[in-house]
BALOBA-1460 file (C-alpha; in Angstrom, 3 decimals):
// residues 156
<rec num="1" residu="x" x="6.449" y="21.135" z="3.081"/>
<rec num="2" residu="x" x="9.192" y="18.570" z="3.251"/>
<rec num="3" residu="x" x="11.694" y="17.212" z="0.403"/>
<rec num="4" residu="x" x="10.557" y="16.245" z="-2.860"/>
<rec num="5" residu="x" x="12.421" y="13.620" z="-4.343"/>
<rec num="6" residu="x" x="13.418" y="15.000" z="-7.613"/>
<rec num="7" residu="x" x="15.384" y="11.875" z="-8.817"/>
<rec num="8" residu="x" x="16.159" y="8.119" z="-8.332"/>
<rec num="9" residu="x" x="19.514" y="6.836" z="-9.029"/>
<rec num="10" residu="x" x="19.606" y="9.210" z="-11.457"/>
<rec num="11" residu="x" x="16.216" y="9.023" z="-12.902"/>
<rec num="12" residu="x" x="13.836" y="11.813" z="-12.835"/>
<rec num="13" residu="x" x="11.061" y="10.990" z="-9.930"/>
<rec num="14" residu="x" x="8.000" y="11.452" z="-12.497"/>
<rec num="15" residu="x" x="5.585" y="9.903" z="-12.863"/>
<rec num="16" residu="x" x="5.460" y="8.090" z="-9.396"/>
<rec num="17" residu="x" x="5.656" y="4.845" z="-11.702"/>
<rec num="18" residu="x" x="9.317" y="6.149" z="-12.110"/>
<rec num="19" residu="x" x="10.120" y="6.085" z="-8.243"/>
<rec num="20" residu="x" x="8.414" y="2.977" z="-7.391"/>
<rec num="21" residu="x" x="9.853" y="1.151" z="-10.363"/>
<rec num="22" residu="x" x="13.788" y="2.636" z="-9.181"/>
<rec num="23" residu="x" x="13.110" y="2.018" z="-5.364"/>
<rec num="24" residu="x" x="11.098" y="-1.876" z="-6.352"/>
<rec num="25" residu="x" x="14.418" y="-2.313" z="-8.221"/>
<rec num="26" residu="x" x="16.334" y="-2.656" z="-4.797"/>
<rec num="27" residu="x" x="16.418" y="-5.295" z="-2.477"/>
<rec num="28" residu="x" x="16.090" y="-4.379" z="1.368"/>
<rec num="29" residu="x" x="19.626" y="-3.531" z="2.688"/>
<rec num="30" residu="x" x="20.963" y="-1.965" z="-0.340"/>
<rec num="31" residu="x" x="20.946" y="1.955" z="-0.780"/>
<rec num="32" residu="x" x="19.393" y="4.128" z="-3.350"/>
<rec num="33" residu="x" x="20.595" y="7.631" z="-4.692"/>
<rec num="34" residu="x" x="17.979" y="10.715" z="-4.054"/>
<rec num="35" residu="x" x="18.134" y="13.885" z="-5.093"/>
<rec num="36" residu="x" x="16.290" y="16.327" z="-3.110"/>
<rec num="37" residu="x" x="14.828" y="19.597" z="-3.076"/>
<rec num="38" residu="x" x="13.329" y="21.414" z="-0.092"/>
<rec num="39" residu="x" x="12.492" y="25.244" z="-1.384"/>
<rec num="40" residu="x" x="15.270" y="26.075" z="-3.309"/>
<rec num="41" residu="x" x="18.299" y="23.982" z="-1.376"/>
<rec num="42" residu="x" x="19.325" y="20.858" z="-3.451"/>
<rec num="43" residu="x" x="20.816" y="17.738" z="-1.783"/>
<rec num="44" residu="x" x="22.207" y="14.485" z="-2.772"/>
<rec num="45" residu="x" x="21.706" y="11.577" z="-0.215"/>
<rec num="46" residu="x" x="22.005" y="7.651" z="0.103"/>
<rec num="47" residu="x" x="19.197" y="5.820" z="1.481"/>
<rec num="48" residu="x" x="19.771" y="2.397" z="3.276"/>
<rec num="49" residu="x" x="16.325" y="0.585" z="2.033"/>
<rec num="50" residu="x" x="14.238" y="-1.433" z="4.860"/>
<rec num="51" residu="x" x="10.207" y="-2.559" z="4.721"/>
<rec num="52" residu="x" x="7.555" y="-1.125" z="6.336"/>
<rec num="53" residu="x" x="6.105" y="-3.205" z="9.169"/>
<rec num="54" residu="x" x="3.530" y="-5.418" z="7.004"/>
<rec num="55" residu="x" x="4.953" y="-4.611" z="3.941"/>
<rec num="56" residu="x" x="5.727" y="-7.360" z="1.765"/>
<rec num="57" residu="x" x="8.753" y="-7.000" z="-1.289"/>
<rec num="58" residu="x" x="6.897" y="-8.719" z="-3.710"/>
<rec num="59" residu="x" x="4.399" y="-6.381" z="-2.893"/>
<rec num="60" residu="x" x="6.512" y="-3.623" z="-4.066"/>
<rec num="61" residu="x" x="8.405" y="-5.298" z="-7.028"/>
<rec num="62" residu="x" x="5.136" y="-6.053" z="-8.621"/>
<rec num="63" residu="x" x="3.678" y="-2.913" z="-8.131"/>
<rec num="64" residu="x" x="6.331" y="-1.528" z="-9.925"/>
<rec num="65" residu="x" x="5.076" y="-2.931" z="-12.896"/>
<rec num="66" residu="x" x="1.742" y="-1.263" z="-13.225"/>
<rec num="67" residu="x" x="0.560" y="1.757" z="-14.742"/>
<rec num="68" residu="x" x="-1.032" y="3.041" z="-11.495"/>
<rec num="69" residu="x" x="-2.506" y="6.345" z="-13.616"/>
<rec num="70" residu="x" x="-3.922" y="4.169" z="-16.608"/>
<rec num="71" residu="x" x="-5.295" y="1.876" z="-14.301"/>
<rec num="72" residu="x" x="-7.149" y="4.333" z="-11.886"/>
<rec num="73" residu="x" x="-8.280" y="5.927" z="-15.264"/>
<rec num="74" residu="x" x="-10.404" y="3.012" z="-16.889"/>
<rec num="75" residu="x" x="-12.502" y="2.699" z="-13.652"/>
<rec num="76" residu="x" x="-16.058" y="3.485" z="-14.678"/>
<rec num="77" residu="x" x="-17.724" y="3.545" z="-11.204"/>
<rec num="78" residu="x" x="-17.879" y="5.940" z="-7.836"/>
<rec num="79" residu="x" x="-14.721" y="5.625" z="-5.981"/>
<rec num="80" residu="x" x="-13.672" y="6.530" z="-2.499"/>
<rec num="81" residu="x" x="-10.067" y="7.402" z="-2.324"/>
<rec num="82" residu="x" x="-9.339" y="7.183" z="2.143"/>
<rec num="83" residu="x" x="-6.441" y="8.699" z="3.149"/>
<rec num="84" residu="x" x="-5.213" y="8.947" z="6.894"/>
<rec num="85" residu="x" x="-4.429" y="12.409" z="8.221"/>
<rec num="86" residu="x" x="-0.756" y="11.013" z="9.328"/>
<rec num="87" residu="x" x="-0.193" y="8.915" z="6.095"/>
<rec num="88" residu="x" x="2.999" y="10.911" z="4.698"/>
<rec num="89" residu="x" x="4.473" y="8.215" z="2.799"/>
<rec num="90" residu="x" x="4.876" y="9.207" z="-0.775"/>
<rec num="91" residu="x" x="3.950" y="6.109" z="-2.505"/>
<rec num="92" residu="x" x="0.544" y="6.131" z="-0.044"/>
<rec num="93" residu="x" x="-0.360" y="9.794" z="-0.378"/>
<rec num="94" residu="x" x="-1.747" y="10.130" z="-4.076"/>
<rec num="95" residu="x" x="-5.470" y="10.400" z="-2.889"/>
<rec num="96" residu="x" x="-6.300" y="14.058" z="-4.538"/>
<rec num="97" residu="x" x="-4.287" y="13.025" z="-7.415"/>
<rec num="98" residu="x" x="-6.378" y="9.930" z="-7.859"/>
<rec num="99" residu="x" x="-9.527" y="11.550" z="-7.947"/>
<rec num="100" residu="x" x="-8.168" y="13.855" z="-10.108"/>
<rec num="101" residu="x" x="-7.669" y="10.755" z="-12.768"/>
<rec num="102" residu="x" x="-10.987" y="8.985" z="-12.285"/>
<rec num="103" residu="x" x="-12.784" y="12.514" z="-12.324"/>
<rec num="104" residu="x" x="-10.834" y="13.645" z="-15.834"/>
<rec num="105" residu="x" x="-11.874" y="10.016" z="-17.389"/>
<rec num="106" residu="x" x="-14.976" y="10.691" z="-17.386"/>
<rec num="107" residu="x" x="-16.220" y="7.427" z="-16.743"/>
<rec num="108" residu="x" x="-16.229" y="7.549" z="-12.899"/>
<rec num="109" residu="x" x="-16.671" y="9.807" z="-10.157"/>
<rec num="110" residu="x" x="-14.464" y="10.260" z="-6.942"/>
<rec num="111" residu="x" x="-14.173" y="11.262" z="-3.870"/>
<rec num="112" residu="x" x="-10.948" y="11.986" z="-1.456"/>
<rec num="113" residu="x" x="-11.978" y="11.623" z="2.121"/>
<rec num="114" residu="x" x="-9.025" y="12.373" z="4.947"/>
<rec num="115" residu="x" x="-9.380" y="10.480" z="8.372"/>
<rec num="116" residu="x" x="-8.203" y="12.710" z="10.855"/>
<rec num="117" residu="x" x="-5.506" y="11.380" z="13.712"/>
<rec num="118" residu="x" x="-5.225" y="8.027" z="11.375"/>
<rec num="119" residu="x" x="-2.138" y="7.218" z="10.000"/>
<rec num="120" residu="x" x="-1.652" y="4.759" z="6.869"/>
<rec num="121" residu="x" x="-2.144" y="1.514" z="9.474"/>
<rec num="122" residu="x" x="-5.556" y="3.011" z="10.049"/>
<rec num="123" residu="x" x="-4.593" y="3.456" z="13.812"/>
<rec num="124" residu="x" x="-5.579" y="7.029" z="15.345"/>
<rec num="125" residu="x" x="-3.116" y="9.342" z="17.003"/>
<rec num="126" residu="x" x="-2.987" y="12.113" z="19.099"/>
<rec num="127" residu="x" x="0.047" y="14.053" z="16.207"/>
<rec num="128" residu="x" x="1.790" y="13.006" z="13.510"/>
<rec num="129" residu="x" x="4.547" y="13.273" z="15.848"/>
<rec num="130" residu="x" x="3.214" y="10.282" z="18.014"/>
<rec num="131" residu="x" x="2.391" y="8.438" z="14.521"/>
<rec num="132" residu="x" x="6.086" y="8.349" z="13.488"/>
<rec num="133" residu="x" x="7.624" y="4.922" z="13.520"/>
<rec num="134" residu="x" x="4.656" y="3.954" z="15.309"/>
<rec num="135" residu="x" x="2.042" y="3.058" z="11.939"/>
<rec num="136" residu="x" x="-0.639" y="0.850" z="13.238"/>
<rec num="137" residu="x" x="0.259" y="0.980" z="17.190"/>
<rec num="138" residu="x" x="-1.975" y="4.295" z="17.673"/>
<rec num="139" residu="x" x="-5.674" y="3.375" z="19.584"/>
<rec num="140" residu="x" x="-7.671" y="1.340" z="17.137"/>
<rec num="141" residu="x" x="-10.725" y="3.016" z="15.966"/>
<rec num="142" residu="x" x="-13.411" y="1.860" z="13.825"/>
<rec num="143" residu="x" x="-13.351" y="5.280" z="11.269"/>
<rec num="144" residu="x" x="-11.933" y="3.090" z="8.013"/>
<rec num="145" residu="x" x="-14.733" y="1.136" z="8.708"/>
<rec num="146" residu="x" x="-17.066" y="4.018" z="9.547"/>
<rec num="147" residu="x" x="-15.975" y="5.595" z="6.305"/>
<rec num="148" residu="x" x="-16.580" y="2.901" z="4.044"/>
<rec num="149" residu="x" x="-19.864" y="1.575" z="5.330"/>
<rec num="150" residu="x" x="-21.101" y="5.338" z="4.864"/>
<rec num="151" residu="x" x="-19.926" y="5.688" z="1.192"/>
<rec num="152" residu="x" x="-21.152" y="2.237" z="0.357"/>
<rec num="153" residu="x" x="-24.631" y="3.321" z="1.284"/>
<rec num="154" residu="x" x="-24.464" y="6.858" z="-0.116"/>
<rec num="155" residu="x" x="-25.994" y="6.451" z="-3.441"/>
<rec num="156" residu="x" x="-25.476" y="9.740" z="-6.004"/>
């Protein structure tokens, strides 16, 4: 396992609201404060802030704003969380957690489906060491598509 971000410019990194909401706070350019735990070592760093290819900052500072758990909790239909096998950004890589929420409400079901070799461009690789720095410029591949067509004609 890698770091977990234990803290934002001083704020505690939970709920993932928290994080977003710190990092949204930023414009690209400027640096943010994390600390950082990997096992039991504890680090301090600065992070220069840039987007992600296709990655908008309104995108981001908007985002911030919502309540991504009570929102994900009030859906009352199936749901199919898709997560690419290379997708190791922490604001992307919720899916389990997800399901987790729409299951507990209650008032939907969900499943977590992994694409394997995909990274979080939907672009297929041959490791997640090819994928890095490289999200969307694997071989295309129809699997999101595959994936979705196949749960929209699943009935339960």
């Amino acid at each position: 396992m890698g770091d977990v971000i234990e803290a934002v410019d001083g704020r505690p990194a939970t709920p993932l609201e928290v994080v977003v909401a710190s990092i949204a706070g930023h414009k690209s350019g400027e640096s943010v404060q994390l600390d950082l735990r990997r096992d039991s070592n504890r680090r301090t760093i600065n992070a220069t802030l840039k987007p992600l290819p296709g990655r908008s900052e309104r995108f981001f500072r908007e985002f911030a704003s919502i309540d991504v758990a009570a929102a994900w909790a009030k859906a009352n239909t199936r749901v199919q969380v898709l997560q690419g096998e290379y997708d190791d950004a922490p604001y992307t890589n919720l899916g389990k957690e997800i399901v987790a929420i729409v299951d507990k409400s209650s008032r939907g079901t969900a499943t977590f489906t992994q694409l394997a070799g995909l990274d979080h461009c939907w672009s297929r690789h041959a490791s997640l060491e090819a994928s890095i720095d490289k999200c969307g410029q694997g071989q295309p591949t129809t699997a999101l598509g595959d994936a979705i067509l196949a749960f929209l004609r699943s009935v339960k």
